[in-house]
C-alpha positions as CSV (number, residue, x, y, z in Angstrom):
1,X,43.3,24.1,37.6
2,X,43.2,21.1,35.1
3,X,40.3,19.1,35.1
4,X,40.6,15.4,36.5
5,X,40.2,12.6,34.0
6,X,37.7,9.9,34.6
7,X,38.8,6.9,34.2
8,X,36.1,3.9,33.0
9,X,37.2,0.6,34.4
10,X,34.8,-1.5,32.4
11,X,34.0,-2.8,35.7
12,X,31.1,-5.6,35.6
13,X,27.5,-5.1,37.1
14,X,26.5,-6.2,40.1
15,X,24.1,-9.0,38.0
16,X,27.1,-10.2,35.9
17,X,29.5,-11.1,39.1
18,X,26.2,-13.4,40.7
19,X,24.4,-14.9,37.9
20,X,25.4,-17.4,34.9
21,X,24.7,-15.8,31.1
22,X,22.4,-19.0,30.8
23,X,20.4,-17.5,34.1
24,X,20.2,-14.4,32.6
25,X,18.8,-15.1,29.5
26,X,16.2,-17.3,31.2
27,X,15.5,-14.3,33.4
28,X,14.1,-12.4,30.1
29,X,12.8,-15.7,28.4
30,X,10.0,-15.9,31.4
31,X,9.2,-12.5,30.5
32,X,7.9,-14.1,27.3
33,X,4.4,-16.0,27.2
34,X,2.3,-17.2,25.1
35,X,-1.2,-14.8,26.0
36,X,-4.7,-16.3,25.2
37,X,-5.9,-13.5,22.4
38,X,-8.9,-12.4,24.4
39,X,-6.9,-11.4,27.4
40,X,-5.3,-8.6,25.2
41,X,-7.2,-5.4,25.0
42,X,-6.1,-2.9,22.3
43,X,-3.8,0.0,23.2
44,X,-7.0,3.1,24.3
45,X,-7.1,5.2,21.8
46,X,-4.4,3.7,19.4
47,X,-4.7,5.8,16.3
48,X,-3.0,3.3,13.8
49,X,-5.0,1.4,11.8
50,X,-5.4,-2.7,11.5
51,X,-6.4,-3.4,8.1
52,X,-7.1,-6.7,6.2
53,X,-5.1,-5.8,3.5
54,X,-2.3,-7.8,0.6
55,X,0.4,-6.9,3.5
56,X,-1.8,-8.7,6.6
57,X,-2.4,-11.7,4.4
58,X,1.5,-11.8,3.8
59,X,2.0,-11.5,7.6
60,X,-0.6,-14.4,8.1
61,X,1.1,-17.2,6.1
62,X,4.1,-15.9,7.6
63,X,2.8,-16.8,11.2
64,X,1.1,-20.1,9.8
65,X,4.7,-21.1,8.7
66,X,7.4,-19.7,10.8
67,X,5.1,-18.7,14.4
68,X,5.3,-14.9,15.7
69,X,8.9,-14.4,15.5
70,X,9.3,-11.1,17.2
71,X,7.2,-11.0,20.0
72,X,4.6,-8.3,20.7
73,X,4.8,-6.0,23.5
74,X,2.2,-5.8,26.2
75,X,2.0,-4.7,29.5
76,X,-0.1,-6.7,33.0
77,X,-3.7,-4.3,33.8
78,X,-4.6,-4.2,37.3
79,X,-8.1,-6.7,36.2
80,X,-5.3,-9.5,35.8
81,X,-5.6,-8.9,31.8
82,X,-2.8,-7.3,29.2
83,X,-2.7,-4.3,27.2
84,X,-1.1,-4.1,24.2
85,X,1.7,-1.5,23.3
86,X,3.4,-3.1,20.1
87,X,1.8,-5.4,18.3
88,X,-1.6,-5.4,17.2
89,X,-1.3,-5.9,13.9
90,X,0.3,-9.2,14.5
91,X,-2.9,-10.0,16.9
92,X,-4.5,-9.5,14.2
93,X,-3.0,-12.0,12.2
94,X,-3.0,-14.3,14.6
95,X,-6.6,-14.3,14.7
96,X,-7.0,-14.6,11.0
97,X,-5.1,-17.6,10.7
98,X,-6.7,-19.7,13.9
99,X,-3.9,-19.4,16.7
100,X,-5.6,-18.7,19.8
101,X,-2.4,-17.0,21.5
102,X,0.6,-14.2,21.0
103,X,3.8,-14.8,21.9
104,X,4.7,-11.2,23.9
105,X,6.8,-9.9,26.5
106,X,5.2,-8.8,29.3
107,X,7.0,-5.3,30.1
108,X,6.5,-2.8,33.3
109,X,5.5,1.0,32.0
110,X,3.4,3.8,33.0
111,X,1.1,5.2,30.7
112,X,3.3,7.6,29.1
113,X,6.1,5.3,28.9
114,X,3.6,3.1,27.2
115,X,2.1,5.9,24.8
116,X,5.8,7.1,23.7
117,X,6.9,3.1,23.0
118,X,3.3,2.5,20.7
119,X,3.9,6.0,18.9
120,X,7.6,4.9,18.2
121,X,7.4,1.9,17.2
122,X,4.5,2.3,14.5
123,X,6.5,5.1,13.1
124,X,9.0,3.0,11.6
125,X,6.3,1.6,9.1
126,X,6.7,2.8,5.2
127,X,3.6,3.8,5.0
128,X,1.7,6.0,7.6
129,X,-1.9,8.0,6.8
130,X,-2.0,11.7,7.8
131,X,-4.8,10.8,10.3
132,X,-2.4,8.3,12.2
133,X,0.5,10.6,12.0
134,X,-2.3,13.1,13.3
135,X,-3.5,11.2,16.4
136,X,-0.1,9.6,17.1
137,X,1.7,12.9,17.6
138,X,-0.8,14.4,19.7
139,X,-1.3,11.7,22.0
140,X,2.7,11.5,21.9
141,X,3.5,15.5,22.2
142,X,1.1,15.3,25.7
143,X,2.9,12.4,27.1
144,X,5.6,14.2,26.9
145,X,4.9,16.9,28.3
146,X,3.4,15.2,31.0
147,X,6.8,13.9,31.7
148,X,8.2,17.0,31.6
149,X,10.9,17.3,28.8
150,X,12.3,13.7,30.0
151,X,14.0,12.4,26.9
152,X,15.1,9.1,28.5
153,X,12.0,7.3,27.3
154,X,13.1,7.1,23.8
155,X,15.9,5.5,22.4
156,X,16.6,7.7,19.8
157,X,20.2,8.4,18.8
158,X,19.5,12.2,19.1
159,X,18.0,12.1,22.2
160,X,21.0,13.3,24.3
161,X,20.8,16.2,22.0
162,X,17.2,17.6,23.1
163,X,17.9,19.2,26.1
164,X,16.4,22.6,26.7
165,X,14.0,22.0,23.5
166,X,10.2,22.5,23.7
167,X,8.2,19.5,23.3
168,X,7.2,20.4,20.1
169,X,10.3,20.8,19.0
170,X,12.1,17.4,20.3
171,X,9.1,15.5,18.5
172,X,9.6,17.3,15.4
173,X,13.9,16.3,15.6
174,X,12.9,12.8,17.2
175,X,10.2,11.5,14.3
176,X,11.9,13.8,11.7
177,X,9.6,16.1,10.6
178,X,9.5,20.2,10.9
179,X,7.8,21.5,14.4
180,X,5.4,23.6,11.7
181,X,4.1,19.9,10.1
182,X,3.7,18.7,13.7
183,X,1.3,21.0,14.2
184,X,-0.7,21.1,10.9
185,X,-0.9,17.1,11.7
186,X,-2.0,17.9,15.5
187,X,-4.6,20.2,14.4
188,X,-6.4,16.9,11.7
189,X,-7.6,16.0,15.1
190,X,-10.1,18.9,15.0
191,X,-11.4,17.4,11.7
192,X,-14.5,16.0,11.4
193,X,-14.2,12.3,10.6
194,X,-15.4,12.4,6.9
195,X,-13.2,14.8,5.7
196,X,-10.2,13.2,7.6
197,X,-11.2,10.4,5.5
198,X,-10.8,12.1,2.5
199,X,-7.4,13.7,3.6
200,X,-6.1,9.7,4.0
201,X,-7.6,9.0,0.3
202,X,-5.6,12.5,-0.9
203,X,-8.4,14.3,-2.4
204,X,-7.9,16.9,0.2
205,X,-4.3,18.4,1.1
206,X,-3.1,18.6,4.0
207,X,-2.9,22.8,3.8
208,X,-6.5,22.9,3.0
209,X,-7.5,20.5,5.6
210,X,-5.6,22.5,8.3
211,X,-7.5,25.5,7.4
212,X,-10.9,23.5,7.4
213,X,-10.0,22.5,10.7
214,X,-10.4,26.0,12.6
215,X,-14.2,25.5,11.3
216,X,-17.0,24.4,13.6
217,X,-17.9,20.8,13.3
218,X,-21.7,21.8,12.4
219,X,-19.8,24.5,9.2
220,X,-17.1,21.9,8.3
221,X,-20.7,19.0,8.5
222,X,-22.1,21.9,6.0
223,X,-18.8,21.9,3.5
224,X,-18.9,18.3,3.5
225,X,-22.2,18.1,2.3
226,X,-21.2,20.7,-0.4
227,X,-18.0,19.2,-1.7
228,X,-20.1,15.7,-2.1
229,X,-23.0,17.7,-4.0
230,X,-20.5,20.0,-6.2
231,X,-17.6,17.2,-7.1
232,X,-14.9,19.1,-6.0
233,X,-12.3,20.4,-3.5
234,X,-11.7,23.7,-1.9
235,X,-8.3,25.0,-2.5
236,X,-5.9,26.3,-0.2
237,X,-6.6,29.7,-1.0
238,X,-10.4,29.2,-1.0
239,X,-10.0,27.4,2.5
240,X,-7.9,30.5,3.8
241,X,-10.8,33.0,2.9
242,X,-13.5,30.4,4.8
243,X,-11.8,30.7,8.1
244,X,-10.8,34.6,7.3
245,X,-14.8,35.0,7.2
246,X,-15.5,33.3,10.1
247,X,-12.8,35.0,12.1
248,X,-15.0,38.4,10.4
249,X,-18.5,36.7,11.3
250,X,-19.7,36.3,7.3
251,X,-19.1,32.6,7.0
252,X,-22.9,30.9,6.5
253,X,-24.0,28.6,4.3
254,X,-24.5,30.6,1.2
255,X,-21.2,32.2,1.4
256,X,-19.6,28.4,1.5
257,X,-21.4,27.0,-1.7
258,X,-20.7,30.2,-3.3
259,X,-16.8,29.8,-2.8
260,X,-17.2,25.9,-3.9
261,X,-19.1,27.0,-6.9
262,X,-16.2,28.9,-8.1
263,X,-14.5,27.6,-11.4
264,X,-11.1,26.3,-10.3
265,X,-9.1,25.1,-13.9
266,X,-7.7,21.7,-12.1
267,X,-11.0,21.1,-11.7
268,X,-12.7,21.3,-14.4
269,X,-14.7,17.9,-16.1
270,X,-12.9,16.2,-13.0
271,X,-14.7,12.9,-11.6
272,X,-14.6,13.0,-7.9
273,X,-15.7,9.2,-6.4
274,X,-16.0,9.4,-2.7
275,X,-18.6,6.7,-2.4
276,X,-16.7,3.8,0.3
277,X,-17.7,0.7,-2.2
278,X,-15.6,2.6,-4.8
279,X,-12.7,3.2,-2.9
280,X,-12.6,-0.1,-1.8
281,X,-12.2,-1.7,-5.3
282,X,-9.1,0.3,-5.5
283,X,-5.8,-1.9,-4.9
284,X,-4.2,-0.4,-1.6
285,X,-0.8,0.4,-2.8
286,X,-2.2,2.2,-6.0
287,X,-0.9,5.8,-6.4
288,X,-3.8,8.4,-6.1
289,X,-2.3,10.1,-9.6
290,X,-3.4,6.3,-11.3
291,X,-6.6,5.7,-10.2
292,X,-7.9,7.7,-13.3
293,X,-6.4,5.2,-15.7
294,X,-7.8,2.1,-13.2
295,X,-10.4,3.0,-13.7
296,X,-10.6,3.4,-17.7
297,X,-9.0,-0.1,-17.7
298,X,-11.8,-1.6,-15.7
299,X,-14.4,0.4,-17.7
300,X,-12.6,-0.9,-21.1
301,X,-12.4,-4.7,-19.7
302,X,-16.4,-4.5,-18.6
303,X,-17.1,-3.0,-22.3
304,X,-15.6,-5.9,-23.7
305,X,-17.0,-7.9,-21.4
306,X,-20.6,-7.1,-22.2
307,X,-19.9,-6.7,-26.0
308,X,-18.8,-10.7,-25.6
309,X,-22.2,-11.2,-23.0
310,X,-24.2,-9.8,-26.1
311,X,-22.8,-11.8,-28.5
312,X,-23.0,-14.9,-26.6
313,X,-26.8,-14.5,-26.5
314,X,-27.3,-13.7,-30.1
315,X,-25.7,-16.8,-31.3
């Protein structure tokens, strides 16, 4: 028997036949305040970081000239204050440059409508640490499952196609990565926070750091305290045999310095600086690979700069 076609009759809603377009976009402009800063908490939890770096200075004369032009997204607490789900780096930058408010749209969500809309809309940045991409997917992977596969909360273009995928896997389609790299980013969150640190500053990889991670916190304290003292990095491979001997019971604290101790010949006469003034000096947007050469540069113009210090006293 043939199959009856439906016929779309680009009939208009219900909202269209009563109201003026000029009532309607009035409807969403009241949706849009200006909210005194300090009656905007910060999304709990929100694992993207607000730095005061070259790009928030850009996006503060920007707001000094031109105003917040796309409006951050919060949503009404039950205490009569907001919380914000989009837009915290452009609190931020309102602060920095003296305006006491933040033009946002004042949306209704539930939690995990609210967790999924923060992840997403962070993701789109250029430039995301592993640590944020760590704490973002976790939080993002649970929400979902809490809502039990629904992929209506995202409007992603491939969303129609993620029916009868696990979690895991519409994630991994969603924000574009493998399932297998959602994971090794999920377990980061099992890192201790100064070796997560250095995963963001690339001295560790992320293969290495995933295998660190099945470590207790006290052990991975220990091979902190090692790498610091010995200059170096354990390899992948080296990080493999760790957890292998704690899975067998002979992982101690001899047994760890005694891997680190081993010659590895990428590491040889290398210069590890881990110290936080150091890294600091660094311009953000510098490459790890050129830091090396930064640094000769600045140790070249202070040599010249002392050499003219000297002189200037002799004369």
């Amino acid at each position: 028997m043939a199959r009856k076609q439906e016929i779309d009759f680009e009939l208009p809603k219900l909202d269209d036949l009563f109201t003026t377009q000029q009532e309607r976009d009035e409807a969403k402009l009241k949706k849009i305040h200006d909210i005194p800063l300090d009656q905007i908490d910060d999304f709990p939890s929100h694992p993207f970081k607000v730095m005061d770096d070259e790009e928030m200075l850009k996006l503060v004369e920007s707001i000094r000239e031109y105003g917040v032009i796309t409006p951050a997204i919060v949503r009404k607490k039950e205490e009569g204050k907001y919380e914000m789900i989009s837009g915290h780096r452009r609190k931020r930058a309102c602060a920095l440059a003296g305006i006491e408010t933040l033009r946002a749209e004042v949306v209704e969500m539930s939690r995990d409508e609210a967790i999924i809309f923060m992840v997403d809309s962070n993701l789109q940045r250029t430039k995301i640490l592993p640590s944020e991409k760590a704490f973002s997917y976790k939080m993002r992977l649970e929400a979902m499952k809490r809502q039990g596969k629904r992929t209506d909360l995202t409007s992603s273009p491939v969303a129609t196609k993620l029916k009868g995928m696990r979690s895991d896997e519409q994630l991994a389609a969603m924000v574009g990565e493998g399932k297998d790299n959602i994971r090794r980013y999920i377990r980061l969150t099992e890192l201790i926070p100064e070796i997560l640190e250095m995963v963001d500053q690339e001295q560790v990889a992320l293969r290495p750091a995933v295998e660190i991670s099945y470590l207790p916190k006290k052990m991975q304290k220990t091979l902190c305290e090692i790498m610091d003292m010995e200059q170096c990095t354990p390899s992948h491979a080296q990080t493999i045999r760790m957890r292998r001997m704690l899975e067998s019971g002979k992982l101690t604290e001899e047994s760890l310095l005694a891997i680190m101790q081993e010659e590895k010949p990428n590491q040889k006469e290398r210069l590890v600086l881990r110290d936080s003034r150091v890294q600091k000096l660094f311009p953000r947007n510098l490459p790890a690979e050129k830091r090396e050469e930064y640094i000769i540069k600045a140790m070249e113009y202070y040599g010249k700069y002392r050499e003219r210090l000297k002189e200037s006293k002799e004369r």
